[in-house]
C-alpha positions as CSV (number, residue, x, y, z in Angstrom):
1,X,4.1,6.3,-49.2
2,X,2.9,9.5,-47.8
3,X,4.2,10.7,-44.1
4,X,1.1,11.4,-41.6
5,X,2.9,14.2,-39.3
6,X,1.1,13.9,-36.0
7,X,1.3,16.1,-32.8
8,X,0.3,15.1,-29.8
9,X,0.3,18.0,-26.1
10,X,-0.4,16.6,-23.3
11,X,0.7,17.6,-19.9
12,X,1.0,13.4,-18.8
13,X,4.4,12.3,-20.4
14,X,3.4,8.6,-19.8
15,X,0.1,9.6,-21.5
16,X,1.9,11.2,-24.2
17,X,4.5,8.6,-25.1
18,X,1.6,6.1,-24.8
19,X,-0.1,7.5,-27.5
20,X,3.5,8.4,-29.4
21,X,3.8,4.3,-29.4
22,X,0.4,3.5,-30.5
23,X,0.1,5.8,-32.9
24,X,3.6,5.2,-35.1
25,X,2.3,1.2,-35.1
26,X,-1.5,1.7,-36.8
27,X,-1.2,0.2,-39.9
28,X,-2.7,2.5,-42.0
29,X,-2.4,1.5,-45.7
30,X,-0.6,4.3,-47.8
31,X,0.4,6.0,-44.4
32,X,4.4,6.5,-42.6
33,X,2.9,8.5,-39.1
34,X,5.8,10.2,-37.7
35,X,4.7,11.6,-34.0
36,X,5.8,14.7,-32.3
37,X,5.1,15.6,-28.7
38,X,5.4,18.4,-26.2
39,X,3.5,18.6,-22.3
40,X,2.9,22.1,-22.2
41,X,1.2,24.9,-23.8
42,X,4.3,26.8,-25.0
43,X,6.1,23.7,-26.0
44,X,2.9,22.7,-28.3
45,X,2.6,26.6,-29.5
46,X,5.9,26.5,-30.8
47,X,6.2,23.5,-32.5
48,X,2.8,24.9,-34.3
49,X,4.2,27.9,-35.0
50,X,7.5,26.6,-36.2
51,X,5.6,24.3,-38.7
52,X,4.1,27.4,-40.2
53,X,6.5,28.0,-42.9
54,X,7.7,24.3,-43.2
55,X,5.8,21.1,-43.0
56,X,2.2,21.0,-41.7
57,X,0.8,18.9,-39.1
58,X,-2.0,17.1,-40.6
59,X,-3.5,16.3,-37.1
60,X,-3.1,18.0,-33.5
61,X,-4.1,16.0,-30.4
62,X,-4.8,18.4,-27.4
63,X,-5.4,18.3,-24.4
64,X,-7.7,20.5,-22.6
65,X,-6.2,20.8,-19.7
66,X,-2.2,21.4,-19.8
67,X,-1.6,21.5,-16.3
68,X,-2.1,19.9,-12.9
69,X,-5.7,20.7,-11.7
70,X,-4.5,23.0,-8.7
71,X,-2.4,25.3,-10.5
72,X,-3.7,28.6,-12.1
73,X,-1.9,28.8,-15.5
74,X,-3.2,30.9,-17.9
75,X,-4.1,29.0,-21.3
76,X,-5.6,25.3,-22.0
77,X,-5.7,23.3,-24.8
78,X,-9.0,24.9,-25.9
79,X,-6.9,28.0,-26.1
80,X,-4.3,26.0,-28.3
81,X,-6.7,24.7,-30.3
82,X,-8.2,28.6,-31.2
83,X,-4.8,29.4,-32.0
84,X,-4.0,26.2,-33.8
85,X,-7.2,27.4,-36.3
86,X,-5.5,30.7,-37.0
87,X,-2.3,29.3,-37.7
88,X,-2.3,26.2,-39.4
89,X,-6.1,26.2,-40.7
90,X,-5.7,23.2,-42.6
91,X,-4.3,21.1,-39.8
92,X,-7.0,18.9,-38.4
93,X,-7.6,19.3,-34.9
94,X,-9.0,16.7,-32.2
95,X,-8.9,17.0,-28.6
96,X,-8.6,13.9,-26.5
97,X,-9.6,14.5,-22.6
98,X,-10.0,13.5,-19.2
99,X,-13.6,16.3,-19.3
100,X,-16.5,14.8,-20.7
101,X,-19.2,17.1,-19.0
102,X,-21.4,18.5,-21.4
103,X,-20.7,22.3,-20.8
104,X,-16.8,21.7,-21.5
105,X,-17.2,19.3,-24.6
106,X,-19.9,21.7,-26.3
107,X,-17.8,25.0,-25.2
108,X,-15.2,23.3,-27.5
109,X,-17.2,22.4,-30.3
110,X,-18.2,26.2,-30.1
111,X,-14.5,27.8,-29.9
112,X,-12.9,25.4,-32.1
113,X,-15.1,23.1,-33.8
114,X,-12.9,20.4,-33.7
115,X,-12.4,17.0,-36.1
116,X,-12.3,15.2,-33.3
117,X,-13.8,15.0,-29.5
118,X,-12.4,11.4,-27.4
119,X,-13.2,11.2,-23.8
120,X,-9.5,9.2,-22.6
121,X,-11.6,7.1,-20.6
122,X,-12.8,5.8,-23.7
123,X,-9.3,5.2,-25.5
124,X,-7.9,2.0,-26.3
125,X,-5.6,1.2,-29.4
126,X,-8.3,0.2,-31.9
127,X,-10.0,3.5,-30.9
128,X,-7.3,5.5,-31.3
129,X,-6.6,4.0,-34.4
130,X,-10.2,4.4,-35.7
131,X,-9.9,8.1,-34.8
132,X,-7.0,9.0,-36.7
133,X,-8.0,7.0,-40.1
134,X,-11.3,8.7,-39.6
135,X,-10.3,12.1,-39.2
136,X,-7.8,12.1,-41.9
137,X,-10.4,10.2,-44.2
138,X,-14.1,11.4,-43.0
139,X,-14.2,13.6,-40.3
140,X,-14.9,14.2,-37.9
141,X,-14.7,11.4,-34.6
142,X,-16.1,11.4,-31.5
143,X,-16.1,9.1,-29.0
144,X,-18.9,7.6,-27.0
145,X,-19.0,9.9,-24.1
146,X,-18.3,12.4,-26.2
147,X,-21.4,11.6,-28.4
148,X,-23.7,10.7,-25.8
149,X,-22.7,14.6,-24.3
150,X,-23.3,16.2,-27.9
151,X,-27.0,14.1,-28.2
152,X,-27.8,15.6,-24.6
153,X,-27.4,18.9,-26.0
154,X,-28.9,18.8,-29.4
155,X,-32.0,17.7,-27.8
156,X,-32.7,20.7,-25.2
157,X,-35.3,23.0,-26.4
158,X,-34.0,25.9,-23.5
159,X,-32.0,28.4,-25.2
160,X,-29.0,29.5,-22.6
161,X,-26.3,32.1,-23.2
162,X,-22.6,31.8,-22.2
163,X,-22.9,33.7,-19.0
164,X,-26.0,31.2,-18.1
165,X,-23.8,28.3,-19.2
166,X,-21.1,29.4,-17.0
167,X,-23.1,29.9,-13.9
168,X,-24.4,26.4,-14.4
169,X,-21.0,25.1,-14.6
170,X,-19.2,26.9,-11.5
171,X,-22.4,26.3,-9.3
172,X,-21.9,22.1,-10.4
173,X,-18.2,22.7,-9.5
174,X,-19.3,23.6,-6.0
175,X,-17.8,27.2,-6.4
176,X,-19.7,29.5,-3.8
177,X,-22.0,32.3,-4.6
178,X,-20.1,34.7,-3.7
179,X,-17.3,33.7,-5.5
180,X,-18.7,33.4,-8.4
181,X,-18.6,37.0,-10.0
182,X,-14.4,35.8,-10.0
183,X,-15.3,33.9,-12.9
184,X,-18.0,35.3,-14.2
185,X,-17.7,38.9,-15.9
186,X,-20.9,40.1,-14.3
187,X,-22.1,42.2,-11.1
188,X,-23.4,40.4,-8.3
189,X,-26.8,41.0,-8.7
190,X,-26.7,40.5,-12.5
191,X,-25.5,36.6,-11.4
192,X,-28.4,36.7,-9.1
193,X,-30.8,38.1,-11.8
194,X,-29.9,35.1,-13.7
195,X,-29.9,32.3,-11.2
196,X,-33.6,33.1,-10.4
197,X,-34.2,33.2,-14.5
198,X,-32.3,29.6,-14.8
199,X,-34.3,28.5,-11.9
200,X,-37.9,29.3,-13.3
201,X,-36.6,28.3,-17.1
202,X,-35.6,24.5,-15.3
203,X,-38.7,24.4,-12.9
204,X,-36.8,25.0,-9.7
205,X,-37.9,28.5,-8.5
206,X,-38.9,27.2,-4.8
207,X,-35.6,25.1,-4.5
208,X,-32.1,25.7,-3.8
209,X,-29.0,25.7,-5.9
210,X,-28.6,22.0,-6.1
211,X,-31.8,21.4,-7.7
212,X,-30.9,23.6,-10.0
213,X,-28.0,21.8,-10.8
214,X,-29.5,18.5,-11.2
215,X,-32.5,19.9,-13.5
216,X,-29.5,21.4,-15.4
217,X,-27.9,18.3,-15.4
218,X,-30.6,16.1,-16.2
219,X,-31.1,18.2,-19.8
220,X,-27.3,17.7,-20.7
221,X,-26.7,21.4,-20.1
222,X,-23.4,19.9,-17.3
């Protein structure tokens, strides 16, 4: 009998032991899972980097984000994830997430290229179960939404860069214009340069910023 070592970060501890209990039940023939769990992003870095030079996780469940939504903490489980690669490359990595915009899922598949994508609204048991025994068998797993968000991506024919992504994704989160150069690394009239570009690249050049964002949205670019 081989031991599956598991560890699941998430920032929920009802989520987290939820999944703990699942996850040591799967029957998975030729499997003993043994779960460990931590709900923050140095809890989860240390248990990663303490299994450096002992056992190996064979799968990390992140994540993405390890905090409540209005507090401005530095790193997220995509950040975790990044260092999780360096440190323990042969540890399979899957994200499991509340963020199943396109932007976010395909920024993560970019930084971390994970085994594993699964949107929690689509989590039950049996797909929880399906996602381990597949990662550790035939990776990688994604889950419908998470799917459905890769598809709308793969079939845009516009080219974007990261900054255009970006710009895309504050303006849908309802951040102001002038607000935006505090999340975006560029000049003010460098954004501007590029929301007129985005707008005649999506067919909106006589329309305002929302039209934009539902053109952008329509192609599975957020």
């Amino acid at each position: 009998m081989k031991t599956l070592r598991i560890l699941a970060i998430d920032d929920h501890e009802m989520t987290m032991l939820g999944y703990k209990f699942i996850l040591e039940n799967i029957d998975f023939e030729g499997y003993d899972i043994i779960v460990d769990t931590a709900n923050t992003f140095e809890g989860g870095k240390k248990l990663i980097e303490d299994s450096v030079n002992s056992f190996k996780y064979d799968i990390l469940l992140l994540d993405v984000q390890l905090f409540a939504p209005n507090e401005n903490q530095p790193h997220s489980g995509e950040d975790l994830g990044i260092l999780a690669r360096k440190l323990v490359p042969e540890s399979k990595i899957a994200f499991m997430s509340s963020f199943s915009d396109n932007f976010r899922i395909n920024s993560i598949l970019k930084s971390v290229d994970p085994d594993g994508y699964l949107v929690k609204t689509d989590i039950d048991p049996k797909t929880l179960e399906d996602a381990v025994k597949t990662i550790i068998l035939n990776p990688p797993y994604y889950s419908s939404k998470a799917l459905s968000a890769i598809r709308k991506k793969m079939a845009n024919d516009i080219e974007l860069d990261e900054k255009d992504k970006q710009i895309l994704y504050h303006l849908s989160m309802g951040t102001k214009n002038k607000d935006l150069e505090k999340h975006i690394r560029l000049s003010p009239s460098s954004i501007e340069n590029r929301k007129r570009h985005l707008k005649t690249l999506f067919g909106t050049e006589n329309e305002n910023d929302m039209a934009l964002i539902i053109a952008a949205k329509n192609r599975g670019f957020i």
